[in-house]
C-alpha positions in Angstrom: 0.0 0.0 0.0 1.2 3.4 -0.8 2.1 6.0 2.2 0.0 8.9 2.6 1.6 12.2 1.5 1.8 14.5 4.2 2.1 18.3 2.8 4.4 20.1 5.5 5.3 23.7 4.4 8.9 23.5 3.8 9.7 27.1 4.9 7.6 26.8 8.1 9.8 23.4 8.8 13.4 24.8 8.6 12.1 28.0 10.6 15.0 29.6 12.7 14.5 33.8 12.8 11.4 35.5 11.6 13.3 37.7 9.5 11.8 41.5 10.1 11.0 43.8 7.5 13.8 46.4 6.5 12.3 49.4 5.0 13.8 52.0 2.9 15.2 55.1 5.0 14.2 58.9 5.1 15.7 60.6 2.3 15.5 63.6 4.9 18.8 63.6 6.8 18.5 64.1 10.3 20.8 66.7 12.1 22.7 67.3 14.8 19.9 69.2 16.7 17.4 66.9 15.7 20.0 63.7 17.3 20.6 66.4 20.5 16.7 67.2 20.9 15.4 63.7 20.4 17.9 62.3 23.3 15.2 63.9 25.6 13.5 60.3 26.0 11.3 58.2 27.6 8.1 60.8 28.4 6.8 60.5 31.8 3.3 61.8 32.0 1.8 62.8 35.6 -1.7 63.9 35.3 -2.7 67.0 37.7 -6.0 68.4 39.0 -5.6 71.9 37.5 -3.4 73.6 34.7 0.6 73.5 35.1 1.2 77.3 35.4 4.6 77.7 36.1 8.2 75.6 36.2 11.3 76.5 37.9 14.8 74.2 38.6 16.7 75.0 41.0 20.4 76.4 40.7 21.8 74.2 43.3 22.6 70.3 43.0 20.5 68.1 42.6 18.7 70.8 41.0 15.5 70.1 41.8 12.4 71.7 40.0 9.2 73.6 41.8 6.2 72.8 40.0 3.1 75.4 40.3 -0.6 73.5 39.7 -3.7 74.9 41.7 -3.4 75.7 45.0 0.2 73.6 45.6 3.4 73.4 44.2 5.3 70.4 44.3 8.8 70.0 44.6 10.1 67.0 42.2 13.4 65.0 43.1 15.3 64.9 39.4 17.0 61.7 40.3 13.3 59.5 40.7 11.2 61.9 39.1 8.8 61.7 41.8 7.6 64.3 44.1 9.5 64.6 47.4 7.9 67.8 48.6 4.7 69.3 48.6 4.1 73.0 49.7 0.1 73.1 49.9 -0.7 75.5 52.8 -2.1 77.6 50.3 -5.8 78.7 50.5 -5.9 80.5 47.0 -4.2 79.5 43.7 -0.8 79.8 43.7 0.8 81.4 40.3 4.5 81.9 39.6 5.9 79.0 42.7 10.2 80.4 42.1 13.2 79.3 43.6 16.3 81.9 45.3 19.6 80.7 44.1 20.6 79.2 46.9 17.9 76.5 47.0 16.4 77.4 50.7 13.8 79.2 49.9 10.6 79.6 47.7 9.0 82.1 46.5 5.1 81.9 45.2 1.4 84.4 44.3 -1.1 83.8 46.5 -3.8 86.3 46.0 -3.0 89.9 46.5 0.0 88.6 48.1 3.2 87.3 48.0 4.2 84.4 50.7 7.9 83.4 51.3 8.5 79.3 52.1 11.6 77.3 54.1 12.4 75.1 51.8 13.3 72.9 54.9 10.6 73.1 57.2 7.9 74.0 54.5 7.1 76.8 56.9 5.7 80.3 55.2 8.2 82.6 56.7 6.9 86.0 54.7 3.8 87.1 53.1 4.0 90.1 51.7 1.1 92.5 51.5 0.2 95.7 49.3 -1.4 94.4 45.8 -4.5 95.9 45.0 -5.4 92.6 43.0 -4.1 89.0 41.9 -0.3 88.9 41.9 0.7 87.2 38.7 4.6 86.9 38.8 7.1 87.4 41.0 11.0 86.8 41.0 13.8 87.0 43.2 16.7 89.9 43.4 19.3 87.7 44.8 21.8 90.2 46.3 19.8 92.7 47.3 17.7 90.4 49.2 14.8 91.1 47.7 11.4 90.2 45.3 9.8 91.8 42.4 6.4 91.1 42.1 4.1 91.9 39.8 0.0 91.9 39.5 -3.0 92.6 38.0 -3.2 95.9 39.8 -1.2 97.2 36.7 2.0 97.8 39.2 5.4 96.0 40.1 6.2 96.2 43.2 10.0 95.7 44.8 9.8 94.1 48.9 12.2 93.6 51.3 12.3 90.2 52.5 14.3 90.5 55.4 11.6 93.4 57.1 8.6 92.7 55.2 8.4 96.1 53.8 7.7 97.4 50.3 10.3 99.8 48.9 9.4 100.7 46.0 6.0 100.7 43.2 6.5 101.0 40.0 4.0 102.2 38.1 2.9 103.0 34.3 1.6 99.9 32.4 -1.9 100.7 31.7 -3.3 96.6 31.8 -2.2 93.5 33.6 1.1 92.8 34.3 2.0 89.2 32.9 5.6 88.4 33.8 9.1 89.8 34.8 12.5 89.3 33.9 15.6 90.6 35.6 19.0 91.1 33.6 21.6 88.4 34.4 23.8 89.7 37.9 27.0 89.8 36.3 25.9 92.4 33.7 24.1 94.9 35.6 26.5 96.2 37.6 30.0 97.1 38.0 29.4 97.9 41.7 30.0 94.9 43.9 27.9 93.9 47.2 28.7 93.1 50.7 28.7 89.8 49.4 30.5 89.8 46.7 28.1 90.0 44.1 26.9 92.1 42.0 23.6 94.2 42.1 20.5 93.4 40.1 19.0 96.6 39.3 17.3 96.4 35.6 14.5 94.4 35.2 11.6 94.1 32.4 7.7 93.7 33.2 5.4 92.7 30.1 1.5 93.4 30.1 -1.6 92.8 28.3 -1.0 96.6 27.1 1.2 95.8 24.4 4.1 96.9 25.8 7.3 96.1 27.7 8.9 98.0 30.4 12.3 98.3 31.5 13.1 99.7 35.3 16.0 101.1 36.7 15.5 100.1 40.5 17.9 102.6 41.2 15.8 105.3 39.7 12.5 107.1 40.2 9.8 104.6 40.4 7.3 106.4 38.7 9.0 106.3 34.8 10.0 103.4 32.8 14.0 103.8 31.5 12.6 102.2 28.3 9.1 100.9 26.8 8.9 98.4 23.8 5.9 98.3 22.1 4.6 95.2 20.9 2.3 94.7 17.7 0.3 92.4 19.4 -2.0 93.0 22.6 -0.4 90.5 25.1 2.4 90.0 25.7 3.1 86.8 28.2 6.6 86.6 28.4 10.3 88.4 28.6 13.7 86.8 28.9 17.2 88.8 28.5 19.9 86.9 27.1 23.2 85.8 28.9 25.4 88.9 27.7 22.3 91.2 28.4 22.7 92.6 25.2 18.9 90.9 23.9 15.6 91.1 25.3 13.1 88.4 23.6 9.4 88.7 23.9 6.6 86.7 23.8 2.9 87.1 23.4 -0.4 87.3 21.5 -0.3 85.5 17.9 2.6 83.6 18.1 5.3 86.5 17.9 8.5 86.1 19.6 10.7 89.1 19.5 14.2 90.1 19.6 15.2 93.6 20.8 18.4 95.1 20.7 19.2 96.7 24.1 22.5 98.1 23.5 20.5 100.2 20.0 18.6 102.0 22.4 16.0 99.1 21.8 15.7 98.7 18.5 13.7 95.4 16.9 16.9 93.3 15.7 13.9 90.4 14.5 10.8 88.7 14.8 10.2 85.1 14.8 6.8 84.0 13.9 6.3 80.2 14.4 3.8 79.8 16.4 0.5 79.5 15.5 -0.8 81.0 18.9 0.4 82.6 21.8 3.5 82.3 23.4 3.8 81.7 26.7 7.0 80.9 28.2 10.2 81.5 26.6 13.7 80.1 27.9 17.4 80.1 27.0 19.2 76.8 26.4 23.5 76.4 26.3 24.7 72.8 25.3 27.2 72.1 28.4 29.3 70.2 25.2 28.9 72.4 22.4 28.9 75.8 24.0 25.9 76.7 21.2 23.1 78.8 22.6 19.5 78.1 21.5 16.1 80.1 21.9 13.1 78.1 23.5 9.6 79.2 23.2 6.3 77.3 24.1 2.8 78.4 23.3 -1.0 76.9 23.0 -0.6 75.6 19.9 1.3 72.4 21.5 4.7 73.0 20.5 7.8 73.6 21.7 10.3 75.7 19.5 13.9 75.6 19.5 15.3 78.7 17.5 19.4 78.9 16.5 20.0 82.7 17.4 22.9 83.0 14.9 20.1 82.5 11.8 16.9 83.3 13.6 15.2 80.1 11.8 13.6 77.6 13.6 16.2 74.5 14.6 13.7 72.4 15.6 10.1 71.3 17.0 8.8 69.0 19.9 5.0 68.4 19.9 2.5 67.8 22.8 -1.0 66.3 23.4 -2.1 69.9 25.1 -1.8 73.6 24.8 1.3 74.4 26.9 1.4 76.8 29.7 4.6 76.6 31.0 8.2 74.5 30.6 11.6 74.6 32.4 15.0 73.0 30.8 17.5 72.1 33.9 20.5 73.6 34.4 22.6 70.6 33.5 20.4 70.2 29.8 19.5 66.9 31.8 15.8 67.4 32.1 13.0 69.1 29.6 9.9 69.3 31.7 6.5 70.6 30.0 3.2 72.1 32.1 0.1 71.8 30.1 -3.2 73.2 30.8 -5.4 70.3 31.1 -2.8 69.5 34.0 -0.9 67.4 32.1 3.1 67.3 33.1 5.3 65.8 30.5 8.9 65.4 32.4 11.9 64.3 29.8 15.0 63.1 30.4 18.4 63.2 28.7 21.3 61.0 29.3 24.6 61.9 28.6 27.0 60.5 26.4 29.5 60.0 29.8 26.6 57.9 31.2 26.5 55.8 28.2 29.9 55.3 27.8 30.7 54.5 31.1 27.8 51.9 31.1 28.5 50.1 27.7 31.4 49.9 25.4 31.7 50.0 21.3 31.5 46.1 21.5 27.7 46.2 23.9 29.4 44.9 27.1 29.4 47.1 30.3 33.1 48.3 31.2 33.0 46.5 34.2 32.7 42.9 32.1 35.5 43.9 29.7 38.1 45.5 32.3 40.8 43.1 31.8 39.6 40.8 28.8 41.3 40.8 25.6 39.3 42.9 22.5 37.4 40.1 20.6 39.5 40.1 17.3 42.6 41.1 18.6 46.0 39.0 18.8 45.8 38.8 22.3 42.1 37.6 22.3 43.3 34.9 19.8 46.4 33.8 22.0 44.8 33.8 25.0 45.5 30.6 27.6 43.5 27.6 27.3 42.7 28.2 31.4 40.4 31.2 29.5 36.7 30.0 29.9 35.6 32.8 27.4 32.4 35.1 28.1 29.4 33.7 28.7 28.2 34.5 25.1 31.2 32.0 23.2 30.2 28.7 21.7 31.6 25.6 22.5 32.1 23.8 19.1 32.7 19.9 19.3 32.6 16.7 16.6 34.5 19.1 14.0 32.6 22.6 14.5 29.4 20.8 13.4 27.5 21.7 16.7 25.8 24.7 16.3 24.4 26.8 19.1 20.5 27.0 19.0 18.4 30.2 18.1 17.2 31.6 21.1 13.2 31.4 19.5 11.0 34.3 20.7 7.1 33.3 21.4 5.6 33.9 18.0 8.6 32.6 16.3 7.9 28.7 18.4 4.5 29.1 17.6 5.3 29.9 14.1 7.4 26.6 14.2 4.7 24.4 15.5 2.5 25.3 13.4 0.1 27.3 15.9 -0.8 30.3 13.8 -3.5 31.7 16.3 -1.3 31.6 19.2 1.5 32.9 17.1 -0.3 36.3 15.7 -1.6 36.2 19.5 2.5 36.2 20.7 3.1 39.2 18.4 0.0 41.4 19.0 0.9 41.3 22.8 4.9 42.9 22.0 2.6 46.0 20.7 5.6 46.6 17.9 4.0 46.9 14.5 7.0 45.5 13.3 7.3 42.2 14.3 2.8 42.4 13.8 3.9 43.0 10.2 6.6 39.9 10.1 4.4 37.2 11.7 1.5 38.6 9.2 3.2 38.4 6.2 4.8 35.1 7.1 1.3 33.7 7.7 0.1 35.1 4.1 2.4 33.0 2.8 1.8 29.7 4.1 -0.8 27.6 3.0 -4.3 29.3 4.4 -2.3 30.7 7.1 -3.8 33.8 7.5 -7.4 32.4 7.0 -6.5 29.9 10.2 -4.7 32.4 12.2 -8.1 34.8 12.1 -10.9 32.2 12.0 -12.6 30.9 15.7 -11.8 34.0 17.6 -14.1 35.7 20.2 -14.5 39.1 20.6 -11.3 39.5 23.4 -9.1 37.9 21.0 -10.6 40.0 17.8 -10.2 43.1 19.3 -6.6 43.6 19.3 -6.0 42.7 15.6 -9.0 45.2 14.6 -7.2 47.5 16.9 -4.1 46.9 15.2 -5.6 47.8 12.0 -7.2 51.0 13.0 -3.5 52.4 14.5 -1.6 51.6 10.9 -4.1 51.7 8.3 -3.0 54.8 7.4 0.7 53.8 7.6 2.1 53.9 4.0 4.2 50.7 5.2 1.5 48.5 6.2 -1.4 50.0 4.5 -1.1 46.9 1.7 -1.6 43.9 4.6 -4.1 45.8 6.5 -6.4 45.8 3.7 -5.6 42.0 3.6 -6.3 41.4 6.9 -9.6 43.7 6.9 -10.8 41.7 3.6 -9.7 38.4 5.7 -12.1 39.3 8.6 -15.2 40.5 6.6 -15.3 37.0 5.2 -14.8 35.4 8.5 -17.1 37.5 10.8 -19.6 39.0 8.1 -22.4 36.4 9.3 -21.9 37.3 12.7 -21.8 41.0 12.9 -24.3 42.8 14.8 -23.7 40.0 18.3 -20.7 42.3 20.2 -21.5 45.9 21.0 -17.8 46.2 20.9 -16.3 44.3 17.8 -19.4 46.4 15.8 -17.9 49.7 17.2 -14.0 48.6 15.9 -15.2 48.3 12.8 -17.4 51.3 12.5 -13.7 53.0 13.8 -12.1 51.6 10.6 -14.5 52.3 8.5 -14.5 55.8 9.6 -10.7 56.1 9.6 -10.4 54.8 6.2 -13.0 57.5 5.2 -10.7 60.4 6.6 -8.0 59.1 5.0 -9.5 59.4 1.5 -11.1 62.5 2.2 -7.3 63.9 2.9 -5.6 62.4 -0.2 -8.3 64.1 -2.1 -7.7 67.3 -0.2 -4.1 67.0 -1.2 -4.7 66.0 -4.7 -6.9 69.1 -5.5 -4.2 71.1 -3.4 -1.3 69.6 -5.7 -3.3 70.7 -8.8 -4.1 74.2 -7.1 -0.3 74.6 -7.2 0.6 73.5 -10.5 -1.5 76.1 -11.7 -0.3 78.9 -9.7 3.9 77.7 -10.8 2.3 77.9 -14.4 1.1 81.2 -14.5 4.0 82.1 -12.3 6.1 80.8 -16.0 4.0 82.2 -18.2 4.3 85.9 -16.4 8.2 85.7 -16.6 
């Protein structure tokens, strides 16, 4: 009697590696400040009862950074990225929570006033009172020993911390005032302190009166030394530059400008890239590089990084939420982001040290190779017989002819046995479209592989492929199998439709996703053609 042929798919039987997909690369080169920007990894999100207002690091190690949300602000450790300290003996909402140099105290708006905390104790040790309305903003003067405030009673006000007194008010915007900005120590002054350093005495305010005001403290309160007019009618923030020769602002319709302090004040540019208001602005040195950049934020959910030797933008970092406020550490280390739906995005950098230290060229950790020969090298070919080799070296015996076996992940075993289900199942739960993409294409093409993978599943097991499809069906890379696998499971499940609540509402998802899509590629064709024309009449007129 004849044997019975037994169809095994050959490929499936001499399966080692799920080979992964290799696509073809950006032609876009990225740069340098793209690489630098993008080290800020690994997002942590903390979710807050009321909008982020305000951020501030420390200047002292470990540099921690004061976080102002509602009626609290929350000290966060920069080592855990937890919070280690909360100040919440605050009755009001707190605005503008600010840290003096050295660290030991706090700074923060609580109503008409301004309260003073021990960082220490946690203790209010000041509160300063004499607004008329809200205080917005307030900073410290650190060697005079004292704070600027300003508020919505259209004044900024200079305090004393030591006797609780106000010394001077200085008045002349004619709106709200929305944030402050004192020139950097070391350039306002050529008159040392007791202390040996040197005297803070020009600061900016900025209002929702279109203007910015610069004060001598060491003048007459009642006159600005200089006042910028803005073209728009708020304008949220101020920051001078490290040689004090720049003031940028920052306000209503996305306008970030640049004056020129030293031309009598003189607009030097204007960067529009926002598409609404600005509302923090900050100045970024690489520790490495020595480069200074421009950082503005604004509600339009993005972060802009500016190179202030061109004025053009350098790059962009996106957010779910408008943004209301973001700090970068002293050390470049940390890029945290305050949103208003009281989202707090805290990212974190690591240094090329770190990583060095940690791992060498080869992808061991220094303290494995300290005192091993360099794989290749004479030594590492000489070495004694004693040598028991790392622990990733394969013993060969019977010739060479043993070889050491693929480590196999979970969808590649059930791949081997023959398990399709449980194999898409193993690659859906790694969440890498990737490796989804691999295991589907290697099931389409074995015999009914894909038809046997997608067959007899209930609606938990259903609803991650679906969702699967929904995420990349606009993905130009796997737009060509999700259509497979959508055509696969509308010949499976068609009969049954209508039975879960929840498979009927992924589907209705993809449908509707698939719709958007094709209304956008139309969008863009008709655009495309919009321009053609104008480039041809733009020909013909020359």
């Amino acid at each position: 009697s004849e044997r019975p042929v037994v169809h095994i798919d050959a490929m499936a039987e001499n399966t080692t590696k799920l080979p992964l997909p290799r696509f073809a690369r950006s032609t876009v080169r990225e740069s340098a400040e793209a690489r630098y920007w993008r080290s800020y990894r690994f997002p942590l999100l903390v979710t807050n009862s009321a909008a982020v207002t305000h951020i501030e690091f420390s200047q002292t190690v470990p540099h921690e950074f004061a976080v102002t949300c509602g009626t609290r602000v929350q000290i966060y450790d920069p080592v855990s990225n937890e919070v280690s300290k909360t100040v919440s003996r605050f009755k009001e909402t707190v605005y503008s929570g600010t840290f003096r140099r050295d660290g030991r105290l706090l700074a923060a708006c609580v109503g008409k006033q301004v309260s003073v905390v021990n960082m220490s104790t946690r203790t209010i040790l000041r509160q300063l009172r004499g607004h008329e309305a809200l205080a917005t903003c307030v900073r410290f003067n650190e060697s005079a020993g004292q704070l600027v405030s300003g508020s919505n009673d259209r004044t900024v006000r200079v305090w004393d911390v030591a006797t609780e007194q106000e010394v001077s008010v200085l008045r002349g915007h004619e709106d709200y005032v929305l944030g402050l900005a004192g020139m950097p120590a070391a350039h306002s002054s050529s008159d040392s302190t007791a202390g040996g350093a040197q005297s803070q005495y020009l600061w900016a305010s900025v209002s929702a009166d279109r203007t910015c005001r610069l004060w001598d403290l060491r003048a007459p309160p009642d006159r600005a030394q200089m006042v910028l007019k803005h073209d728009r009618r708020l304008v949220r923030a101020a920051l001078f530059t490290e040689d004090a020769r720049l003031l940028c602002t920052g306000g209503e319709g996305g306008l970030v400008r640049v004056w020129d302090l030293m031309a009598g004040g003189r607009v030097q540019t204007d960067l529009v890239a926002h598409q609404k208001d600005v509302t923090a602005l900050q100045l970024h040195k690489d520790p490495s590089s020595g480069r200074t950049r421009l950082l503005s934020a604004g509600l339009d959910h993005h972060v802009k990084v500016y190179d202030m030797s061109s004025h053009r933008v350098a790059h962009t970092i996106k957010y779910p939420s408008q943004i209301m406020s973001f700090a970068l550490s002293p050390a470049g280390s940390h890029l945290v982001v305050g949103m208003a739906d009281g989202l707090l995005s805290i990212r974190q950098r690591t240094s090329p040290e770190e990583s060095e230290a940690e791992f060498d060229g080869f992808g061991f950790s220094a303290e494995k190779r300290r005192g091993r020969p360099r794989p290749g090298s004479y030594r590492y070919l000489i070495r004694a017989p004693k040598d028991i080799g790392d622990d990733d070296d394969v013993d060969t015996v019977d010739g060479g002819r043993t070889r050491k076996k693929p480590n196999l992940t979970a969808y590649e075993a059930m791949l081997r046995k023959f398990r399709y289900a449980e194999a898409l199942d193993a690659a859906l739960q790694t969440r890498q479209p990737r490796i989804i993409f691999a295991v589907l294409q290697e099931l389409a093409r074995r015999n009914r592989g894909m038809q046997i993978a997608l067959s007899g599943r209930d609606p938990e097991r259903l609803m991650p492929v679906l969702n699967w499809a929904i995420d990349q069906v606009t993905n130009p890379r796997y737009a060509d199998m999700v259509t497979h696998v959508t055509h696969e499971l509308l010949d499976i499940y068609a009969k049954i439709m209508g039975r879960s609540p929840q498979v009927d509402d992924l589907f209705q998802r993809l449908r509707e996703r698939i719709e958007s899509e094709l209304r956008f590629e139309q969008e863009l064709v008709a655009l495309q053609g919009s321009l053609e024309m104008i480039m041809s009449n733009g020909e013909s007129v020359q």
